[in-house]
C-alpha positions as CSV (number, residue, x, y, z in Angstrom):
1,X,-7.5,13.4,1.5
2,X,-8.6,9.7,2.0
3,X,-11.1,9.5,5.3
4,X,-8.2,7.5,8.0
5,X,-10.2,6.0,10.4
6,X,-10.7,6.8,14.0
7,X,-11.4,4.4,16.8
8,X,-13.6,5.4,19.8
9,X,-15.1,3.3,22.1
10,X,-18.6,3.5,22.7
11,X,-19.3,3.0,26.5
12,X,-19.0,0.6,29.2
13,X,-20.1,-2.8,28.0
14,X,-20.6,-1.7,24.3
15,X,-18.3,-3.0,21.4
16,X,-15.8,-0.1,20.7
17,X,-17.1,1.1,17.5
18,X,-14.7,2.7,15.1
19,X,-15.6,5.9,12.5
20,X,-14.6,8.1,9.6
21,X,-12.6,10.9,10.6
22,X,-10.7,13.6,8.9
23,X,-6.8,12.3,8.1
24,X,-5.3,14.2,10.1
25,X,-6.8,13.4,13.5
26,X,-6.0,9.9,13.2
27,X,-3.3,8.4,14.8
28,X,-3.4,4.8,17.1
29,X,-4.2,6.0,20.8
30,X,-1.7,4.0,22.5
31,X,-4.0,2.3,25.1
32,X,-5.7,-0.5,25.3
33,X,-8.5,-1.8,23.2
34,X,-11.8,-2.9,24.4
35,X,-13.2,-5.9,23.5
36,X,-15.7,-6.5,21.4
37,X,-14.9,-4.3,18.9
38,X,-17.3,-3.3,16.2
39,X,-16.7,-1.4,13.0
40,X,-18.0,-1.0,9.5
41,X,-15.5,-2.1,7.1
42,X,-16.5,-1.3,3.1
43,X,-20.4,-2.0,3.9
44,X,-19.9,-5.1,6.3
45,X,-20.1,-4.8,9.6
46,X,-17.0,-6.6,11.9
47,X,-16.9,-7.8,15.4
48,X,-13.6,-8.8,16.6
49,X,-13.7,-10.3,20.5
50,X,-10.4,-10.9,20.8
51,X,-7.5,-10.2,18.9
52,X,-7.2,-12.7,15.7
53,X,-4.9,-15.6,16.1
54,X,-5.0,-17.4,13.0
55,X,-4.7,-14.8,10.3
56,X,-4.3,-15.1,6.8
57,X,-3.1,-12.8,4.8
58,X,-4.5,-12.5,0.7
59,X,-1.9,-12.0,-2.1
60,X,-3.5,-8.9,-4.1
61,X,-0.6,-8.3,-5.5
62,X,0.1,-5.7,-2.5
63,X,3.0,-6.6,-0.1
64,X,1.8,-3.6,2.5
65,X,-0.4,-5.7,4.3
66,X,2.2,-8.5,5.4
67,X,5.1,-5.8,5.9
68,X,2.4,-3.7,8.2
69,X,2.1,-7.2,10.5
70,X,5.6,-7.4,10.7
71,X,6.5,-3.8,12.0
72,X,4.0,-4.2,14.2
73,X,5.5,-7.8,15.8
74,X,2.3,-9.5,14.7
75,X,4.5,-12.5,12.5
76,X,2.9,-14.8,15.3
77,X,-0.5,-14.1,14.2
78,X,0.3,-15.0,11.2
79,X,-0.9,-18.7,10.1
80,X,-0.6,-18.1,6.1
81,X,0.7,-15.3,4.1
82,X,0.0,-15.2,0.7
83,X,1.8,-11.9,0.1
84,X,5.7,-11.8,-1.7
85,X,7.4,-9.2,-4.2
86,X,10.7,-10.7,-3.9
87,X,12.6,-6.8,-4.0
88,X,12.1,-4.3,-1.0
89,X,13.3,-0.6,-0.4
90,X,14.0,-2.3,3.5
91,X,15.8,-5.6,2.3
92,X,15.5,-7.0,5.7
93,X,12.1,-7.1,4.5
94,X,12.5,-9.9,2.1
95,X,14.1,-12.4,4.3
96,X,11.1,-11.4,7.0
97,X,8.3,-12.4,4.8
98,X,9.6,-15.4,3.2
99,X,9.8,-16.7,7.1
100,X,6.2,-16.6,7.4
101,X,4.2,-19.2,7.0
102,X,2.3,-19.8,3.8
103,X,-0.1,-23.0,4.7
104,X,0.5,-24.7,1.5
105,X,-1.5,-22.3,-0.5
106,X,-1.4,-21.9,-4.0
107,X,-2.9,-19.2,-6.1
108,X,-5.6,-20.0,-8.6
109,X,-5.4,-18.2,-12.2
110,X,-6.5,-14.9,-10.5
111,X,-3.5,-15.2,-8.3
112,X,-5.1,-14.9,-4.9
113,X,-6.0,-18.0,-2.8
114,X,-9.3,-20.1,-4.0
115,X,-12.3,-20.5,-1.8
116,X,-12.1,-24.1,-0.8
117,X,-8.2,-23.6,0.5
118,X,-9.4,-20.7,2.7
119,X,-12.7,-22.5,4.1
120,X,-10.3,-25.7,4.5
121,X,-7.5,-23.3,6.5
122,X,-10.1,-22.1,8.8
123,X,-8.5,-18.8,9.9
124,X,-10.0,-16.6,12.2
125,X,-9.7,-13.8,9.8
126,X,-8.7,-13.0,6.2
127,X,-6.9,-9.8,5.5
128,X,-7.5,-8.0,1.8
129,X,-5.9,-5.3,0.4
130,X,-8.9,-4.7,-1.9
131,X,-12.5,-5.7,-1.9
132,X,-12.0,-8.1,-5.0
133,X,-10.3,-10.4,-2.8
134,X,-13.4,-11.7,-1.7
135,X,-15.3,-12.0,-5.1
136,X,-16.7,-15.4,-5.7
137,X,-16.7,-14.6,-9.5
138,X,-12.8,-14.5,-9.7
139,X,-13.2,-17.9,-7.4
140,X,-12.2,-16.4,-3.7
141,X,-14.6,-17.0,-0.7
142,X,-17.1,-14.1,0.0
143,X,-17.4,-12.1,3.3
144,X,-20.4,-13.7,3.6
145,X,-19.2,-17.4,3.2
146,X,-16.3,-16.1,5.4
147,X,-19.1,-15.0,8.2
148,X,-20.7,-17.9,7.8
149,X,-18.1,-20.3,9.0
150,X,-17.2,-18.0,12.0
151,X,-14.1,-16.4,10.1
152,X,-14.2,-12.7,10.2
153,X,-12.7,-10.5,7.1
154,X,-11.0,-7.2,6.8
155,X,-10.3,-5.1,3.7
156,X,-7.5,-1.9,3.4
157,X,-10.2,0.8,4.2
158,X,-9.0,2.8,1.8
159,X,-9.4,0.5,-0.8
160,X,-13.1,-0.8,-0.4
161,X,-13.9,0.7,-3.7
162,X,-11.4,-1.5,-5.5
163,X,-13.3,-4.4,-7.2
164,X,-16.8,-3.3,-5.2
165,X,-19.1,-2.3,-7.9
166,X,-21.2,-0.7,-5.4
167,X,-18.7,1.7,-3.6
168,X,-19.9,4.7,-2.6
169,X,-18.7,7.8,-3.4
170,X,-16.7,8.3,-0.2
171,X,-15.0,5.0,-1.0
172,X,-14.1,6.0,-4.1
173,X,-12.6,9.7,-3.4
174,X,-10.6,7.3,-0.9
175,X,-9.1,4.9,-3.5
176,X,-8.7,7.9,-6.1
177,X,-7.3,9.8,-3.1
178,X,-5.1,7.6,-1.1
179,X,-1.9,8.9,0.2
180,X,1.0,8.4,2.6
181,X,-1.8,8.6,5.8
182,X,-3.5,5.9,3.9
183,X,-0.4,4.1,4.5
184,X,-0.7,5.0,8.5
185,X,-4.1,4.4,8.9
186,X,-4.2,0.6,8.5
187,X,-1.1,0.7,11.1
188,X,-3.6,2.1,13.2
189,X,-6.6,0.0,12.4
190,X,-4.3,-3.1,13.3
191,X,-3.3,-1.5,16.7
192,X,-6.9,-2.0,17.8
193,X,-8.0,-5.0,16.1
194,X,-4.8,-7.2,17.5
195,X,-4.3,-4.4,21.0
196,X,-0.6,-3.5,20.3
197,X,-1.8,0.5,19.9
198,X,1.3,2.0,21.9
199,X,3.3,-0.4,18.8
200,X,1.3,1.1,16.1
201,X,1.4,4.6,18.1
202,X,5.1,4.7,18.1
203,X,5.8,3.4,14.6
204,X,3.3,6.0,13.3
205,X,4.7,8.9,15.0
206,X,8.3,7.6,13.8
207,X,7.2,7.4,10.1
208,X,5.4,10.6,9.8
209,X,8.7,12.4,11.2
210,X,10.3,10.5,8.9
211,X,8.6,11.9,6.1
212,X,8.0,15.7,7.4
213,X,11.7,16.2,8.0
214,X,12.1,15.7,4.1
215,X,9.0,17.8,3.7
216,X,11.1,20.4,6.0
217,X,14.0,19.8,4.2
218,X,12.6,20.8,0.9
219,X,10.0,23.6,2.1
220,X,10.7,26.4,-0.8
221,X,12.8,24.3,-3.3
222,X,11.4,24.4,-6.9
223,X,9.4,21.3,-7.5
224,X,11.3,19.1,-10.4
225,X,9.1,17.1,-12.4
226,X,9.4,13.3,-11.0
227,X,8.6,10.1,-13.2
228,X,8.3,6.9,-11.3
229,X,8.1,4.3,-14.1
230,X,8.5,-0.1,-13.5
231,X,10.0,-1.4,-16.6
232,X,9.4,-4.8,-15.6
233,X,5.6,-4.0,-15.5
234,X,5.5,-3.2,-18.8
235,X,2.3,-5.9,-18.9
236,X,0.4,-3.1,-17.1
237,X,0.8,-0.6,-20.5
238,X,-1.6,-1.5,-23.4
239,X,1.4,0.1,-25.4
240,X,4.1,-2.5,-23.9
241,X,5.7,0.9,-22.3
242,X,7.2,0.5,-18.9
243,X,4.1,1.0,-16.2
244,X,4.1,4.9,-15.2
245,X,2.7,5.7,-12.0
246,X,0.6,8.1,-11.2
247,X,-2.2,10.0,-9.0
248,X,-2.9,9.1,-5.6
249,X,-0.1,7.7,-2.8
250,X,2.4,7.8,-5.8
251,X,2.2,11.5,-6.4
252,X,2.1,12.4,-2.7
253,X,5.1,10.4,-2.1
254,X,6.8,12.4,-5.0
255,X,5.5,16.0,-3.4
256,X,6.9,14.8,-0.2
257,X,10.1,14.5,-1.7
258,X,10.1,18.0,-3.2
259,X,9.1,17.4,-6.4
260,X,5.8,16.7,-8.6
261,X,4.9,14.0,-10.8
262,X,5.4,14.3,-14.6
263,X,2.1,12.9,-15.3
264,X,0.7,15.0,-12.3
265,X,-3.3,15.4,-12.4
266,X,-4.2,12.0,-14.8
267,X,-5.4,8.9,-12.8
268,X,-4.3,5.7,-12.4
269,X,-5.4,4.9,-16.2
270,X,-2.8,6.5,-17.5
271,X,-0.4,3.8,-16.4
272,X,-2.5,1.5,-19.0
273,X,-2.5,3.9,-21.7
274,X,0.3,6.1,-21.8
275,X,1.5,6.2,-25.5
276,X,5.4,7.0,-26.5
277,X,5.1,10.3,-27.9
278,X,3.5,11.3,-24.6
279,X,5.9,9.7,-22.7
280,X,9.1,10.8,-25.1
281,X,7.7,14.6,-24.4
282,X,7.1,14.4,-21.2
283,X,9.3,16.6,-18.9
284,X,11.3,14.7,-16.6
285,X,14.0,16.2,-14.3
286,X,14.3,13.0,-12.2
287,X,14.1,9.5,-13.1
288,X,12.9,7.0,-10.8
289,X,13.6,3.4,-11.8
290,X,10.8,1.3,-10.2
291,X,12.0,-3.0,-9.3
292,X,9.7,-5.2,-9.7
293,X,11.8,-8.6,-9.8
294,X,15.1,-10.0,-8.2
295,X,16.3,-10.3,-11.6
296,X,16.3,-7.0,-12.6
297,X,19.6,-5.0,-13.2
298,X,18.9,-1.6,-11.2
299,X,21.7,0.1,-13.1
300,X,20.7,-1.6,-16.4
301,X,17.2,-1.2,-16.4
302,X,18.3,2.9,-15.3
303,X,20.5,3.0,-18.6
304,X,17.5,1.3,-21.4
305,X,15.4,4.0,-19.8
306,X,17.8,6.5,-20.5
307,X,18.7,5.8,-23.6
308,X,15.0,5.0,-25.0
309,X,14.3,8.4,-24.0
310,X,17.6,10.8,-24.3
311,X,16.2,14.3,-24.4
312,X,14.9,14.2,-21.0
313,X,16.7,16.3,-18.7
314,X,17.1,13.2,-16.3
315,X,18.5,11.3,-19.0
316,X,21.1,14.1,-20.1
317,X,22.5,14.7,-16.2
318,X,22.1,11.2,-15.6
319,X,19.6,12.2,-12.5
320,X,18.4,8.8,-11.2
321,X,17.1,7.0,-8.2
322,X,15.7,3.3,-7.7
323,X,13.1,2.3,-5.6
324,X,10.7,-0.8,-5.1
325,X,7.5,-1.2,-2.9
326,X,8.3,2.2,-1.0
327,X,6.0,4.5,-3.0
328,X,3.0,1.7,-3.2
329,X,0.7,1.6,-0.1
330,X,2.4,0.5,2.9
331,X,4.6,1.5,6.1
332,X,7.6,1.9,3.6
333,X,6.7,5.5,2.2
334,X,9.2,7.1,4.3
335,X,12.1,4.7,2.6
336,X,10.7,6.0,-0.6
337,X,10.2,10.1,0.2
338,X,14.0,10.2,1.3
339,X,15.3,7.8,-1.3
340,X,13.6,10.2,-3.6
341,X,14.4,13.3,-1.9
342,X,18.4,12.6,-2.3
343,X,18.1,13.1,-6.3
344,X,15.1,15.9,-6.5
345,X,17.3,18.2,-4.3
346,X,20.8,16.8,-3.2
347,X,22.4,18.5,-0.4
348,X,19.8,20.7,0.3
């Protein structure tokens, strides 16, 4: 399981230092947070001395940053967000995020905010969801330009080995391990940066009951074979194929559910080079139709899938579901797990 991190302060007077701990001990502590705070975060050290005011938030192509500030009430902290999909398994969602602010930012051809418009915004911190977003060769400010103009940075700890070419090997079984707790522990890691840990304590505890009452639902069910497949990401597939998701966060959220992924056991490279013979045999019991635009048809794009591929059992009992950003890492995994959960084993 991906290391979740635990916050423990570190004596009178000291910054409150947070470390690796096992997953499962990790949850936000619900009091108070000491200032300063002090933390590794993926090989750079982070002092925070009082909860950031002026955030920006990096595109990434991730929405689960932005959607973890808002279920935490932190839109205020907000002074740009970068950060959009446009489709949401919580459609509230949608009309949330496009409220934020944005600063006048524009992407530059690697679609995250150039260096010059983040040093010119002068935030007090820059949020990641990888550690690419702070590559100067794909033009973004470093952590160590970022440092040197007083702005602090954070990266999704469980994605530090994502554009680092000198992870470490516990960074990487992170990122090739992440999961639903992944999704919790950046909930928590905000609780103690910006002090709203009884927030993140309670929307924690509501999401992981969430998800185990499915998991208790579905204890002893056989385990169908689950595709999750975005036809609208069909850029992702060296074949053109619609982008088939697999390992990591996206196959927990499918065990959660009752079920287990159709590609089960292949990494993330396997979205890029999944073939259609592989994908026309594959054994697929439940279909789940991933959005990734507004203008996507849910029951159209359900139907091409379908009929490209009509010998799967999904296909011939019509066993379908739809999701969006719910089974990507974020606080919307529980959406997701029961969403899922409805077609793997209805009425159970």
């Amino acid at each position: 399981m991906a290391a979740l991190v635990a916050l423990t302060a570190a004596g009178c007077g000291a910054p409150e230092v947070v470390s690796a701990a096992p997953a499962e001990t990790v949850t936000a502590s619900g009091g108070r947070t000491t200032y300063p705070l002090s933390f590794d975060n993926c090989g750079t050290r982070v002092t925070f001395a009082k909860p950031p005011q002026r955030v920006l938030i990096l595109n990434g192509t991730s929405v689960g940053e932005v959607e973890s500030f808002i279920l935490l009430g932190l839109e205020k902290n907000i002074l740009a967000n970068a950060q959009s999909y446009g489709v949401s398994d919580d459609p509230s969602m949608i009309g949330k995020i496009r409220a934020l602010p944005t600063g006048g930012l524009t992407m530059n051809k690697n679609f995250d905010v150039p260096a010059e418009q983040v040093l010119k915004l002068k935030p007090d911190l820059v949020v990641s969801t990888w550690s690419g977003g702070f590559d100067a060769k794909q033009g973004f400010a470093t952590r160590e330009q970022l440092a040197a103009a007083g702005i602090t940075s954070l990266v999704n700890p469980v994605n530090c080995a994502m554009g680092k070419p000198e992870a470490t090997e516990e960074e990487k079984r992170a990122y090739s391990n992440q999961s639903i707790n992944s999704s919790l522990e950046f909930i928590g890691l905000l609780g103690r940066v910006f002090d709203v840990q009884p927030r993140a304590f309670d929307l924690i505890g509501k999401l992981r009951a969430r998800v185990q009452a499915v998991r208790d639902r579905v204890a002893g069910r056989p385990a169908k074979k689950v595709l999750i497949a975005y036809p609208g990401m069909s850029m992702m597939n060296a074949n053109g194929l619609p982008a088939v998701m697999t390992g990591g966060i996206y196959d927990d959220v499918i065990k959660a559910a009752g079920g287990v992924n159709a590609f089960a056991g292949q990494t993330a490279d396997a979205t890029r080079t999944l073939n259609k013979e592989q994908l026309a045999t594959a054994q697929v019991d439940v279909l789940v139709v991933g959005l990734f635009t507004p203008q996507e048809k849910e029951e159209e794009e359900a139907a091409k899938l379908m009929a490209a591929y009509p010998h799967w059992a999904a296909s011939k009992a019509r066993t379908y579901t739809l999701v969006s950003d719910g089974v990507y890492l974020g606080p919307l995994n529980a959406l997701a797990v029961e969403k899922i959960s409805k077609v793997v084993h209805p009425g159970d």
